[in-house]
C-alpha positions as semicolon CSV with decimal commas, in nm:
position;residue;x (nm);y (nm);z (nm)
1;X;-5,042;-1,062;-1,402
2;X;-5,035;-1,417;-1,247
3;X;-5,020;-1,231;-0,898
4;X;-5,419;-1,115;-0,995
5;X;-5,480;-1,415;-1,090
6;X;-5,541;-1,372;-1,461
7;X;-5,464;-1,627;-1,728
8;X;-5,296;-1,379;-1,995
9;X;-5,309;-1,539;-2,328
10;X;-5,082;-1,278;-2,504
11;X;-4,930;-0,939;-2,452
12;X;-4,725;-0,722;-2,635
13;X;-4,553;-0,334;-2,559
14;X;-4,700;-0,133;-2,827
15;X;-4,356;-0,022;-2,994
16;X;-4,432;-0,060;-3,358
17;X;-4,771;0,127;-3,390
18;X;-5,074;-0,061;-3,235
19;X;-5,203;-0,177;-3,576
20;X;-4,890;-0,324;-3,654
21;X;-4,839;-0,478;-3,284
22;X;-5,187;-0,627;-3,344
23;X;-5,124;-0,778;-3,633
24;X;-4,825;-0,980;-3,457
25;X;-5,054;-1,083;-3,224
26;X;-5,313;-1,223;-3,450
27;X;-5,097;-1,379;-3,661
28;X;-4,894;-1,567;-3,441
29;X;-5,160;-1,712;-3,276
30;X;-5,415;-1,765;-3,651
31;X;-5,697;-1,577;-3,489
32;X;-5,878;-1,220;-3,616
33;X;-5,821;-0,929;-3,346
34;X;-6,156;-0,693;-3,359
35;X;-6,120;-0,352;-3,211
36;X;-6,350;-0,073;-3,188
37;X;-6,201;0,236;-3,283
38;X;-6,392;0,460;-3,059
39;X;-6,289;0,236;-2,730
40;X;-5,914;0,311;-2,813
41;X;-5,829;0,642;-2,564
42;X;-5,713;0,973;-2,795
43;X;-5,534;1,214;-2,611
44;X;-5,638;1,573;-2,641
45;X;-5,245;1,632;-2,743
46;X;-5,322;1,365;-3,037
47;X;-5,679;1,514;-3,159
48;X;-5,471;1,858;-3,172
49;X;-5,223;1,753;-3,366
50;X;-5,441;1,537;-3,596
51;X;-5,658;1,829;-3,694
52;X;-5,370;2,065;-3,767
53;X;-5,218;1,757;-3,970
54;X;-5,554;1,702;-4,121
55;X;-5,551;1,350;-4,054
56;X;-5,783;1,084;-3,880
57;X;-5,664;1,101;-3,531
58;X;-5,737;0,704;-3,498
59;X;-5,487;0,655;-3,799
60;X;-5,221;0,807;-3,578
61;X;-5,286;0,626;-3,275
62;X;-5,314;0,329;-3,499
63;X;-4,966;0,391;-3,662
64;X;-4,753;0,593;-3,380
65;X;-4,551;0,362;-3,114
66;X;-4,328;0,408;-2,845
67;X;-4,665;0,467;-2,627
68;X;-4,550;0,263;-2,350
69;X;-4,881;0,060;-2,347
70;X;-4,938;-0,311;-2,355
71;X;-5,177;-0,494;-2,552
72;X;-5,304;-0,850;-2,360
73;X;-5,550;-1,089;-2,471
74;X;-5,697;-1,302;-2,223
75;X;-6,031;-1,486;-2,138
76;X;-6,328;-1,234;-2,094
77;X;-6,350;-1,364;-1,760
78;X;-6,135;-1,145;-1,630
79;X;-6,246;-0,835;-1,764
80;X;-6,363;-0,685;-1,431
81;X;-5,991;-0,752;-1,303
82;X;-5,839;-0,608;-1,581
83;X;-6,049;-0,298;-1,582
84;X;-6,012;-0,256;-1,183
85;X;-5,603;-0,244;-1,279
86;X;-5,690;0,041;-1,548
87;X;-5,671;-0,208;-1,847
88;X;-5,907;-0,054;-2,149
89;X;-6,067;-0,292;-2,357
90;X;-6,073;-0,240;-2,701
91;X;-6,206;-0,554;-2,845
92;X;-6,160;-0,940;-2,906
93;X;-6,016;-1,234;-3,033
94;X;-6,258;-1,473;-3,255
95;X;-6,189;-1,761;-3,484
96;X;-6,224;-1,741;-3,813
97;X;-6,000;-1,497;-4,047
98;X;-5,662;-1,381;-3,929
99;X;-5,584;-1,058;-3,978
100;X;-5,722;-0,727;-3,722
101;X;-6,057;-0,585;-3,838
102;X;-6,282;-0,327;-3,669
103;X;-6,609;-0,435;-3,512
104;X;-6,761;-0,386;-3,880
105;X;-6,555;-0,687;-4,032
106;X;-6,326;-0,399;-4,238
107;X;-5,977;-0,475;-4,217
108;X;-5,740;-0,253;-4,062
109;X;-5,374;-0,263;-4,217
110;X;-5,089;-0,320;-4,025
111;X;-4,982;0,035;-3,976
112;X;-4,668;0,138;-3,819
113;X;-4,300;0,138;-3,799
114;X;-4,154;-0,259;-4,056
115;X;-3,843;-0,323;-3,912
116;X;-3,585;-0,357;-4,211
117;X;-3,760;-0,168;-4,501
């Protein structure tokens, strides 16, 4: 990323589950992560097998890993950059509460795979 020129504050491969990946974020560096559900990308594959599972299709993409994505935080500067290099944004970091939260202030729990349960 330094080769852009951006100033990455964090990153992370989503491996876990993205709720649980965001979580690790947040809480290593004591800040709340807000995301907007609807700006996180569903595949068509994932809506199809979310309505024959009858399930939320943002709880699976919430909870699945081993998508091969990475999740970056940096300064909202660079947002053109980041979406000209096919970077989605899905929200931001703010002060305050640690934890990940949608854009509503609900907290989202740190779904996924826990390592050594």
């Amino acid at each position: 990323m330094r080769a852009e020129g951006i100033n990455v504050i964090s990153a992370i491969d989503v491996s876990d589950g993205l709720a649980m990946d965001l979580w690790r974020i947040a809480k290593a560096s004591q800040m709340g992560l807000y995301i907007d559900p609807g700006a996180i990308p569903i595949k068509d594959s994932v809506k199809f097998v979310a309505e024959n599972m009858n399930k939320d299709p943002y709880e699976i993409v919430l909870s699945s890993g081993e998508e091969y994505e990475l999740i970056i935080t940096a300064p909202k500067e660079y947002a053109k950059i980041l979406q000209d290099l096919k970077f989605t944004h899905i929200g931001e970091v703010r002060l305050g509460e640690v934890g990940v939260f949608d854009i509503k202030g609900n907290k989202i729990p740190p779904l996924g795979w826990q390592h050594f349960r």
